[in-house]
N, C-alpha and C positions, 0 to 999 in steps of 0.2 A: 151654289149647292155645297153644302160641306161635306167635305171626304175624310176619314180617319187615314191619318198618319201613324205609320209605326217607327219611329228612330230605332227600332232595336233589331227591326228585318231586313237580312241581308239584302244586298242592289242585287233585284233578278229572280227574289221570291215572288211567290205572288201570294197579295193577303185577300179573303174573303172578306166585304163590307156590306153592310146594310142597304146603303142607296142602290134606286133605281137608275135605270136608263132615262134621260127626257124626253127621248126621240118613240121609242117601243116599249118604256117601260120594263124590260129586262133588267137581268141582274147586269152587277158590273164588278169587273176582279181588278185590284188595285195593285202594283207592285211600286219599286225604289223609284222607276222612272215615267211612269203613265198609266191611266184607269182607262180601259176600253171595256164596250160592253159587253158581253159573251154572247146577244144574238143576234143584233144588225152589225157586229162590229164601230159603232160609232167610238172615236177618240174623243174620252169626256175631258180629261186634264192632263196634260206632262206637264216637262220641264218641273218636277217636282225638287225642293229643294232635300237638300240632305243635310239633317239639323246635329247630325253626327259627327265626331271628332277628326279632322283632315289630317288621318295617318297611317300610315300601312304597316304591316307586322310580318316581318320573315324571320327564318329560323334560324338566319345565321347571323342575326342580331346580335351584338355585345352589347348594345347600348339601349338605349331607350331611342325608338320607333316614333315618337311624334316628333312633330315638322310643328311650325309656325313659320311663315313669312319666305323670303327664298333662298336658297341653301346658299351653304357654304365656298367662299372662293378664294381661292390664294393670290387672286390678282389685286385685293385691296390690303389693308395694311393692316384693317380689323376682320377680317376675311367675311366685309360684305357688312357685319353688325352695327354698321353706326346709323344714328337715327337723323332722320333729315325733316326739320321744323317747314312747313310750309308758309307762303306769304300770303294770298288772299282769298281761301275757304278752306275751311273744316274740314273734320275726313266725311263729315256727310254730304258736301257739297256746300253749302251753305255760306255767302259772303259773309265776311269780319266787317266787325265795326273799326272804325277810326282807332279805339283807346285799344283792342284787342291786337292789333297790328302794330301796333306804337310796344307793346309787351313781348310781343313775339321777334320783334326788333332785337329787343335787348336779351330777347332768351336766344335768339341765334349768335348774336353776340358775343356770349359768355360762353356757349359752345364750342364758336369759332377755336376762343381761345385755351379753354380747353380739351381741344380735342386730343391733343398728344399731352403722353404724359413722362414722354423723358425723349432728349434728343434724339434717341435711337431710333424711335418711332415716327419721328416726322425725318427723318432719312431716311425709313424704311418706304414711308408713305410718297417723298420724292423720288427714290428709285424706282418704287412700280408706276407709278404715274410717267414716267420714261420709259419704260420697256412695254406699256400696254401704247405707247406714243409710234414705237420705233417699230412694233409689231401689229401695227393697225396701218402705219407707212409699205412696210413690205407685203403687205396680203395673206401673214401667214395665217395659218388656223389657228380654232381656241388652243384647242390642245396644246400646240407648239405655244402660242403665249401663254398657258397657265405653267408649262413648262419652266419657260425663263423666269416668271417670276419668285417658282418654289428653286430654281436654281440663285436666283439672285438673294433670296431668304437666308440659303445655306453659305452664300459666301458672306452675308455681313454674322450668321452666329459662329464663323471661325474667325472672324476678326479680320477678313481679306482685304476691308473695305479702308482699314488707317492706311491714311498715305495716297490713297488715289479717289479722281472726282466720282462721284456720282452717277452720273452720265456715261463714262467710260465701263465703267460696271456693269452697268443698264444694258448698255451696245453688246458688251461681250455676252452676256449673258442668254439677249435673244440670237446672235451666232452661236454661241454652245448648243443652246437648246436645239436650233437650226441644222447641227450637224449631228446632233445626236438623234434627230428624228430623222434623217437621211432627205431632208429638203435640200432644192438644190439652190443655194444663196450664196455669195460672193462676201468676202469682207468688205470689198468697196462700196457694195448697196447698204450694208449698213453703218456703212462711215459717214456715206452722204447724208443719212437722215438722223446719223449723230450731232451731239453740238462738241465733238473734242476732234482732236486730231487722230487719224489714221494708225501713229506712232501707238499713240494711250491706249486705244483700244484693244491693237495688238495684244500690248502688254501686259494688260488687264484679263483679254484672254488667254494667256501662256499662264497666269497664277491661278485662272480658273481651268485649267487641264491641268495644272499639275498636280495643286494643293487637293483638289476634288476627284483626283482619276475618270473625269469622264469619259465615258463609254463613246467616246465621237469615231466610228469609222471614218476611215480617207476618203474623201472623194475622188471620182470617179466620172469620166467622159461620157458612161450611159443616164447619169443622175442627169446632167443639163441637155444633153438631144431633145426632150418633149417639148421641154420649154420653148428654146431657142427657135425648134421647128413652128409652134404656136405662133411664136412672135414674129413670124418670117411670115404666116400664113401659108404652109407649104403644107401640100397633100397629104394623105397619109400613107402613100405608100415612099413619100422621099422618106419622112418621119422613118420607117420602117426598115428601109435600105440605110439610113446613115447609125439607127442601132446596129445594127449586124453589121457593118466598120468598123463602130468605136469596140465590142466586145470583141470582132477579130485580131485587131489593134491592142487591146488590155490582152488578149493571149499571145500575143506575141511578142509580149512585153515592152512594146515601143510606147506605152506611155507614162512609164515611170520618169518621175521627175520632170513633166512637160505641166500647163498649166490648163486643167479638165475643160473648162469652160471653151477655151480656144482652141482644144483638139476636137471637142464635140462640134464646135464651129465650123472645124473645118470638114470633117464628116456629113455636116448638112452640106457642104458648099459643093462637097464631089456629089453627094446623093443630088442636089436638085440637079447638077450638070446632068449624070447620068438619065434623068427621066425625063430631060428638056423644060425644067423649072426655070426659067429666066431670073436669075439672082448675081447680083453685085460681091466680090469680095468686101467692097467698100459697107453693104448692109449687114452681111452676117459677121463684121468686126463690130458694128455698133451694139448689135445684139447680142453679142458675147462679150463686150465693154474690153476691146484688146485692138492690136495694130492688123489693116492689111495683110504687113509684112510676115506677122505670126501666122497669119491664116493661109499666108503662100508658103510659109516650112513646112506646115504642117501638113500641107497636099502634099508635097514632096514626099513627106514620111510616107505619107499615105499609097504613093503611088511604087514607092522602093518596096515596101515591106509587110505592105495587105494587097493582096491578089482583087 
């Protein structure tokens, strides 16, 4: 049965059409996304297509409002634009021939080679392929990796990047971004899934706080308790009692200059005592990646100087 389409009526009018009902022979009112009849209610057609341009318009547009294909990212190096040749069917589905794949060979080919058009860009393109590496390793979210990589942008257009590796850059950059979105990450977690040394990385993030001013608050023994307690699998009310440690503890200034991870450690380790959590010194050091023996100071503190 043919139905009149309108491209020009808005999704959610309703257009009056000629055709009947097949069912009662009623009339039938057509809108953007389905023709029902107006007196058996029979559903004649949806899923109607909309032959209209795929783009939205608000008012606080500066630019032009149409889209094609999927937006914009700063995690690639063309932020997302480059086009990728397929190997064995069409975009209508449709298998290649022999001679047509043998072409396509040589058009990827020639792409491959030139896909960068100056050194800088195939560093660029090697650094975010590191930091979306290093931040798909640690679990962070998009946000946080689209983070490091517009971080890692700005340290190679002030020229941060002569004189140190690639990778080094990469690491620091998802730690910066890490600390600047107040996650709670360690430098040693992202050294481990570096490929440089511990030392580089450092260094590489000391030129990236300096040269950049980033906004990285200190961390802090309440930022790692969730975690720590998570990966302990401890209740929520130890969770809950070793927060209100660690902040009694930051008010009374006993954790300045201690290291967060292993005081929050040790704050779970009296909270599960205190609710009868059966826990190891020896596990809540693994899970704060630190010694025993830190985690037995830091009860100490804890038991001198938070009531």
């Amino acid at each position: 049965m043919a139905i009149r389409h309108n491209s020009e009526q808005r999704s959610g009018d309703d257009v009056s059409t000629d055709t009947t009902c097949p069912e009662c022979g009623g009339a039938v009112r057509t809108n953007a996304i389905e023709t029902v009849c107006e007196d058996c209610g029979l559903l004649v057609d949806d899923q109607q297509i909309d032959h209209g341009p795929e783009w939205r318009s608000f008012d606080d547009d500066e630019t032009t409002p149409t889209r094609t294909g999927s937006p914009l990212t700063v995690a690639r190096h063309d932020r997302g634009l480059s086009t990728e040749i397929g190997h064995k069917k069409d975009a209508h589905g449709t298998e290649l021939s022999g001679q047509k794949r043998t072409q396509l060979a040589r058009l990827r080919r020639e792409q491959a080679r030139g896909r960068f058009q100056s050194k800088a860009e195939r560093n660029l393109a090697h650094g975010l392929t590191e930091v979306r590496r290093i931040a798909s390793g640690l679990g962070v979210a998009e946000s946080i990796r689209n983070q490091a990589c517009q971080l890692f942008r700005s340290a190679q257009n002030d020229d941060l990047l002569r004189g140190r590796s690639l990778e080094s850059m990469a690491a620091a950059s998802v730690f910066g971004a890490c600390r600047c979105a107040g996650a709670s990450r360690l430098l040693t977690e992202v050294v481990d899934l570096a490929r440089v040394d511990a030392s580089r990385v450092e260094n590489a993030y000391g030129i990236l706080n300096t040269e950049l001013s980033l906004p990285a608050p200190p961390t802090t023994p309440t930022q790692f308790v969730p975690r720590i307690a998570a990966e302990l699998d401890c209740p929520d009310r130890v969770q809950r009692c070793a927060q209100t440690l660690a902040k009694q503890a930051m008010e009374a200034t006993v954790t300045v200059g201690v290291h967060p991870a292993a005081f929050a450690a040790a704050c779970v380790y009296r909270a599960a005592h205190e609710h009868g959590h059966s826990i190891t010194q020896a596990t809540v050091a693994t899970a704060a990646n630190v010694t025993p023996a830190t985690i037995r100071a830091h009860r100490e503190t804890l038991r001198e100087q938070v009531v």
